[in-house]
C-alpha positions in Angstrom: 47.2 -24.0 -48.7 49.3 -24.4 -51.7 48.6 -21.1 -53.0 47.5 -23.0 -56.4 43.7 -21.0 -57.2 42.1 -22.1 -60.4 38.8 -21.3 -61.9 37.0 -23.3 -64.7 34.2 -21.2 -66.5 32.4 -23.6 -69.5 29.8 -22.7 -72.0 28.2 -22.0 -75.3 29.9 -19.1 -77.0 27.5 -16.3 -78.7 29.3 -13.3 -78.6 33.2 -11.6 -77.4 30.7 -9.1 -75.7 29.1 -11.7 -73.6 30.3 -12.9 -70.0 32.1 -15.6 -71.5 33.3 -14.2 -74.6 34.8 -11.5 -72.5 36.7 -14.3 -70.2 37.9 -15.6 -73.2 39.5 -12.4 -75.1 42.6 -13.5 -76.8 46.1 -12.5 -75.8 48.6 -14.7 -77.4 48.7 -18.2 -78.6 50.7 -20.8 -75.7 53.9 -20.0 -77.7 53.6 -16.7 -77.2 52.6 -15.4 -80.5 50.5 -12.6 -80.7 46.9 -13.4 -81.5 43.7 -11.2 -82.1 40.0 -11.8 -82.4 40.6 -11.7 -86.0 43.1 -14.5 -86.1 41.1 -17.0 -84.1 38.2 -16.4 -86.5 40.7 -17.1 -89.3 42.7 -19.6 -88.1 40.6 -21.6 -85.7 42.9 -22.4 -82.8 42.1 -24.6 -80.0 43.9 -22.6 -77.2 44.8 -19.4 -76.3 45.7 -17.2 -74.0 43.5 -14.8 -72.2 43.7 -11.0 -72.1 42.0 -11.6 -68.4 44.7 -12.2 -65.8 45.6 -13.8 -62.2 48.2 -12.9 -60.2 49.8 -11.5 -63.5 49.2 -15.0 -65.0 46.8 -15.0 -68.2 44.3 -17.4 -68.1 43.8 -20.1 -71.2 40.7 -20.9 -73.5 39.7 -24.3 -74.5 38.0 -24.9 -77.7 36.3 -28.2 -77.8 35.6 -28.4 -81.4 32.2 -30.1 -82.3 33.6 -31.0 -85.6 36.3 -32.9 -83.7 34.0 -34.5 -81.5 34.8 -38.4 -80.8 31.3 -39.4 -81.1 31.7 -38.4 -85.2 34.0 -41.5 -85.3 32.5 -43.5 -83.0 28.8 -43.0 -82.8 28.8 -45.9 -79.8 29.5 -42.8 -77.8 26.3 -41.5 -76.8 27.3 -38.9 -74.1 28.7 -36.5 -76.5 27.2 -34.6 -79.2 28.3 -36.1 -83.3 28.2 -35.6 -87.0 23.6 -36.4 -86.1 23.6 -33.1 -84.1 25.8 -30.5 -86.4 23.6 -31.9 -89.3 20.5 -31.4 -87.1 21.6 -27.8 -86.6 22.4 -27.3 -90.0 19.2 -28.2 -91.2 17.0 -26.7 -88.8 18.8 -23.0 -88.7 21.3 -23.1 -91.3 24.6 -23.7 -92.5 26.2 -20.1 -91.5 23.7 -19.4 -88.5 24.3 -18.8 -84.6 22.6 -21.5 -83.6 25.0 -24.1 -86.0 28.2 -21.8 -84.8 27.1 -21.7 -80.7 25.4 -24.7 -80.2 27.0 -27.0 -82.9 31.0 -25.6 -83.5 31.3 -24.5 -80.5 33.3 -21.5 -81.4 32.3 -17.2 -81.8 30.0 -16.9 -84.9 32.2 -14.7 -86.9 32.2 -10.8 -87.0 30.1 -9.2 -89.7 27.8 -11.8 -90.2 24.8 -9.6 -90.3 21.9 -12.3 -89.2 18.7 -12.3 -90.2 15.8 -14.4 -90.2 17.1 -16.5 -93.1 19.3 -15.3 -95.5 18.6 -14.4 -99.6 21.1 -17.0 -100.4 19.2 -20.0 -98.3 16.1 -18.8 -99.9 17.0 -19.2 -102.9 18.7 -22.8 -102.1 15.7 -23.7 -100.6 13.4 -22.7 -104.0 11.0 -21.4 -101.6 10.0 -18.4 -104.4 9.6 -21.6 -107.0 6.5 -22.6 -108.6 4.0 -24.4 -106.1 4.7 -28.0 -106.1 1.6 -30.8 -106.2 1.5 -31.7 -102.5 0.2 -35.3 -102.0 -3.0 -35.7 -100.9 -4.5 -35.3 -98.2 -4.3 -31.6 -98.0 -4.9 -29.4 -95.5 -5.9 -25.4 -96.8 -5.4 -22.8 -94.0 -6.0 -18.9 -94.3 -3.9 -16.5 -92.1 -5.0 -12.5 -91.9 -2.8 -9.5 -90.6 -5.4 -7.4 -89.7 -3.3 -4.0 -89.0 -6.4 -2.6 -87.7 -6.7 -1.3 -91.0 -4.2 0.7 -90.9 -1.6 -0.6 -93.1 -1.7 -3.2 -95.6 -4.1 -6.1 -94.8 -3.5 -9.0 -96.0 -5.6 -12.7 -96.2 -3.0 -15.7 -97.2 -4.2 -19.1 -98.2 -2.1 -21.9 -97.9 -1.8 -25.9 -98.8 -0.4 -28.1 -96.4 0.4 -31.9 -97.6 3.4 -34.4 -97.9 6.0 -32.7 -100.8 8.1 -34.4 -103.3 10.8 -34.5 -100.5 8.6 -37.0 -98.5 8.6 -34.2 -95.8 5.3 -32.1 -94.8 6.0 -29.0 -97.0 3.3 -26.0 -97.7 2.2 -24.0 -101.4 0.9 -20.4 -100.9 -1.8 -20.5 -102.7 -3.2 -16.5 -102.7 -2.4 -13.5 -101.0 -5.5 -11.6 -101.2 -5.1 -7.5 -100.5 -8.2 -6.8 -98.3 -8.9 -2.9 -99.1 -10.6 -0.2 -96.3 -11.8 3.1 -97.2 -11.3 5.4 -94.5 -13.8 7.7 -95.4 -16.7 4.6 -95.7 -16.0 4.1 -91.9 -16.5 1.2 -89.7 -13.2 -0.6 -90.7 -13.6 -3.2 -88.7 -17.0 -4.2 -90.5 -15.2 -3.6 -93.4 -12.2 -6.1 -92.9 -14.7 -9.0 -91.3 -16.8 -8.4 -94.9 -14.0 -9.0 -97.3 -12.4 -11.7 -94.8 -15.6 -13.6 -94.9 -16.3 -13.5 -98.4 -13.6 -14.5 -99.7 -13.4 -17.4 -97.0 -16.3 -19.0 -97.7 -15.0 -18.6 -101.4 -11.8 -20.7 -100.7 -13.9 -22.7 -98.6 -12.4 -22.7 -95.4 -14.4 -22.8 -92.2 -13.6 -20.8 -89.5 -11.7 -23.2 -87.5 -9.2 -23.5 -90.6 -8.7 -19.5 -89.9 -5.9 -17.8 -87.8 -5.9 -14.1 -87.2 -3.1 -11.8 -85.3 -5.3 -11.0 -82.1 -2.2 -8.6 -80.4 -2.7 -5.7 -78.6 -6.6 -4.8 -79.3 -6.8 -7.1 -82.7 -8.7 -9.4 -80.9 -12.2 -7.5 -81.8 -11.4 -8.1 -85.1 -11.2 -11.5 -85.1 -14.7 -11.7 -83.0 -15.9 -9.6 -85.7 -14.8 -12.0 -88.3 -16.1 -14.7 -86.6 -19.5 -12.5 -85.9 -19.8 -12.1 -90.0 -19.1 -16.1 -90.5 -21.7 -17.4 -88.6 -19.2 -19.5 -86.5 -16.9 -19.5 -83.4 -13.3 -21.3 -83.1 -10.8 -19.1 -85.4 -7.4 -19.4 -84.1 -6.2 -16.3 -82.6 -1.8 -15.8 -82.5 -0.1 -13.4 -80.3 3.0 -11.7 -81.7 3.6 -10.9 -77.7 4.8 -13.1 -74.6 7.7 -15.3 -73.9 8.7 -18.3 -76.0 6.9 -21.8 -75.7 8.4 -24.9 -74.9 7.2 -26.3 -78.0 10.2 -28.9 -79.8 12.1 -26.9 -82.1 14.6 -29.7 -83.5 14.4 -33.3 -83.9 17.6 -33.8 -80.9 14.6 -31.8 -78.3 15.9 -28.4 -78.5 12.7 -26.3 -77.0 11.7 -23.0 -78.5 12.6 -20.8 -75.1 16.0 -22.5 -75.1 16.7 -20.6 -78.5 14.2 -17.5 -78.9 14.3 -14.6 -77.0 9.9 -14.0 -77.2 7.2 -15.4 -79.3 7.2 -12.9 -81.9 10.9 -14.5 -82.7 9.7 -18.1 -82.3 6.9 -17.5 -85.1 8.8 -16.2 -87.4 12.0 -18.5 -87.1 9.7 -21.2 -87.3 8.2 -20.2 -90.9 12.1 -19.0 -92.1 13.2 -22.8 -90.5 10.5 -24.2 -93.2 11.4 -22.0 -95.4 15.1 -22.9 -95.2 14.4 -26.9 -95.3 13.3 -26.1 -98.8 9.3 -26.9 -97.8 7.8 -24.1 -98.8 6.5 -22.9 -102.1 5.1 -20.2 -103.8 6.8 -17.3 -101.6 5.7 -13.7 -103.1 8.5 -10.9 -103.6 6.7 -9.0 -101.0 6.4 -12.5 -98.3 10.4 -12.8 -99.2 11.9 -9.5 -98.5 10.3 -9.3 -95.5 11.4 -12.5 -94.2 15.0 -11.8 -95.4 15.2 -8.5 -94.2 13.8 -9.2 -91.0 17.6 -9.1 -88.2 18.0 -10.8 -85.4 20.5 -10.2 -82.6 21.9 -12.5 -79.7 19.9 -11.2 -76.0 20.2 -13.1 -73.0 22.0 -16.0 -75.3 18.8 -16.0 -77.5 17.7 -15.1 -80.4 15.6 -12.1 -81.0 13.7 -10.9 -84.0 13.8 -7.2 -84.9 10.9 -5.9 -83.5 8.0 -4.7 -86.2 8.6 -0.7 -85.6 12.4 -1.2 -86.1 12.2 -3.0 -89.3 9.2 -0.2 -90.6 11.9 2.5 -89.7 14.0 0.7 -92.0 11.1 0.5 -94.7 9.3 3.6 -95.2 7.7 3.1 -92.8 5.8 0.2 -94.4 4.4 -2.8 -92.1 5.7 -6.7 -92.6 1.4 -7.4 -93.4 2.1 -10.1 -96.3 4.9 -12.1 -93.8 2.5 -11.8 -90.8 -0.4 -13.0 -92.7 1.8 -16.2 -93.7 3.1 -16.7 -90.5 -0.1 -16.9 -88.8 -1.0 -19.9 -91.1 1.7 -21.3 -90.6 1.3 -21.5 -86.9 -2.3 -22.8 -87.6 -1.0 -26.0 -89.1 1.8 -26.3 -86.4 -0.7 -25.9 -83.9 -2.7 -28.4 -85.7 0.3 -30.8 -85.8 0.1 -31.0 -90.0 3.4 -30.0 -90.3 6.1 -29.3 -87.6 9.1 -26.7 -88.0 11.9 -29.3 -88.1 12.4 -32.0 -89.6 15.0 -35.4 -88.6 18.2 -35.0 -90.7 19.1 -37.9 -89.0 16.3 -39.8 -91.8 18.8 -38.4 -94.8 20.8 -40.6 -96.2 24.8 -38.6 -96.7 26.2 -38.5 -99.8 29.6 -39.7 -100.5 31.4 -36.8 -99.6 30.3 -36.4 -95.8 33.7 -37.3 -94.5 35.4 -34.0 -95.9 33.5 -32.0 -93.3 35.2 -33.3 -90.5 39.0 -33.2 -91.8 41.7 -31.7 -89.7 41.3 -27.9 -89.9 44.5 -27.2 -92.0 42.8 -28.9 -94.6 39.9 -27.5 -94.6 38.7 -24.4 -96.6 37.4 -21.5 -95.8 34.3 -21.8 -92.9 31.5 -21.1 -95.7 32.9 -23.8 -98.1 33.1 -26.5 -94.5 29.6 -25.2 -93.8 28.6 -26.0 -97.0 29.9 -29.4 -97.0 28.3 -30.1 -94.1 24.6 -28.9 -95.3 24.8 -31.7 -98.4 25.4 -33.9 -95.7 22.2 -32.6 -93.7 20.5 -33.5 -97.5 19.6 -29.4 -97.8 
């Protein structure tokens, strides 16, 4: 044997605490130059090498680059991911997300980004806490309901589902109606399905236009409901149970490639809305929840907070107004009215797209590249 061993290890980077951000630790740069994690989030370099050793020989990193793809100059070159996939990211999960930085860049997201389900700044891009927009018809009108058991807030959202000025599928949130239990009255449930029906049949909505969170033992509630309207067929959502394979993205990214359960996969599908700037009529209360809400890296997915954490956090207080939403929400994606993507590849770029991909010595800072590249996405 020639005593020559080498070892290739490939793959998406999350995290310096993962497998394969571990293997790729930095030592120095080929020269020789010191180099810390610090340094390649600064500076960007393509190689490095390795605190991790052979034979008292470091091993070397690779960084291939999505923004220095081929395929972004020649988009004949189908086998490799271009400019159609980082602006597919970008739109879909945002300009400074994991998903854009793993699965797009190709390099660490940088330290300190706290990540969250979609960030004060991209809601406010997006406009979602603007005025409700005139949605073309036809409409679609949904109702959502966190029941809580009665225990916390509970919460009945209405909302509009139709074609938006953007020519996308958007949504209005019409009400957020407080649904109100007296303890001492007893017989919560009766009193939730009361309210819940009466103010129902006020909006108009059948009972097939209804979603309800049926976790844990919620499911007696929403028979209840169902019992007081007269009909069968509400849609009952689980905040429980892995993720679905349900199309995420427009380039076939599935919802279990990405989130860690399907408590995370219903609420990164409203914030992905959200963040296309197809929602309107967000409350305060709908908004800090949503912006508050963290999410870490597990298993190379993402993962909301879960509900208890995020209480601990806020007196104690449940996320009842966001829950409400998001149940609608998955009501009309399960109805196929409005999906949680949409093509950035349908966009037309604006003048400036080419400044994105420069070399990256002249380049700015990440967050001015990133935002670059989200006017390309049309954002």
């Amino acid at each position: 044997a020639s005593g020559e061993y080498k070892e290739i290890f490939f793959g998406n980077p999350d995290s310096w605490f993962s497998p394969l951000g571990k293997h790729s630790l930095p030592h120095c740069l080929l020269d020789g130059s010191p180099l810390k994690i610090e340094d390649v989030e600064k500076n960007e370099p393509d190689k490095w090498k390795t605190t991790d050793t052979w034979r008292g020989r470091n091993g070397v990193c690779l960084v291939l680059d999505g923004r220095k793809s081929p395929a972004i100059e020649n988009p004949g070159i189908t086998y490799l991911a271009g400019k159609e996939h980082l602006e597919d990211l970008i739109t879909n999960f945002g300009e400074d997300s994991m998903q854009l930085w793993t699965y797009g860049i190709g390099r660490m997201p940088p330290s300190g980004v706290v990540e969250t389900l979609i960030s004060p700044q991209d809601l406010r891009t997006a406009g979602g806490q603007l005025p409700v927009e005139q949605l073309v018809y036809p409409t679609t009108d949904l109702a959502g309901l966190d029941p809580s058991g009665g225990r916390d807030g509970v919460r009945l959202t209405r909302i509009r589902v139709g074609m938006g000025p953007s020519g996308h599928p958007s949504i209005a949130i019409l009400n957020v109606h407080p649904i109100t239990v007296k303890i001492t009255a007893g017989d919560i449930s009766g009193q939730i399905a009361t309210q819940a029906a009466t103010k129902l049949r006020e909006w108009g909505i059948p009972i097939k236009d209804f979603a309800a969170d049926a976790t844990g033992n919620q499911g007696a509630q929403v028979d209840r409901i169902e019992q007081e309207m007269g009909q069968r067929g509400a849609c009952r959502v689980f905040f429980s149970g892995p993720s679905t394979e349900r199309p995420i993205s427009a380039s076939g990214h599935t919802a279990r490639q990405h989130y860690n359960d399907h408590a995370t996969e219903l609420l990164a599908n409203f914030a992905a809305i959200v963040r296309q700037g197809r929602m309107r009529g967000i409350t305060d209360p709908i908004a800090h929840q949503i912006t508050t809400r963290r999410a870490i890296k597990q298993n190379g997915r993402m993962k909301a907070e879960e509900k208890d954490d995020w209480k601990g956090r806020n007196q104690d207080r449940s996320p009842d107004d966001l829950d409400s939403a998001v149940c609608a929400v998955e009501l009309a994606i399960r109805r196929k009215v409005i999906r949680p993507y949409i093509d950035a590849r349908a966009v037309a770029a604006p003048r400036d797209e080419d400044s994105f991909f420069l070399p990256a010595g002249r380049r700015a800072n990440y967050m001015d590249r990133l935002r670059r590249a989200a006017r390309v996405a049309g954002r």
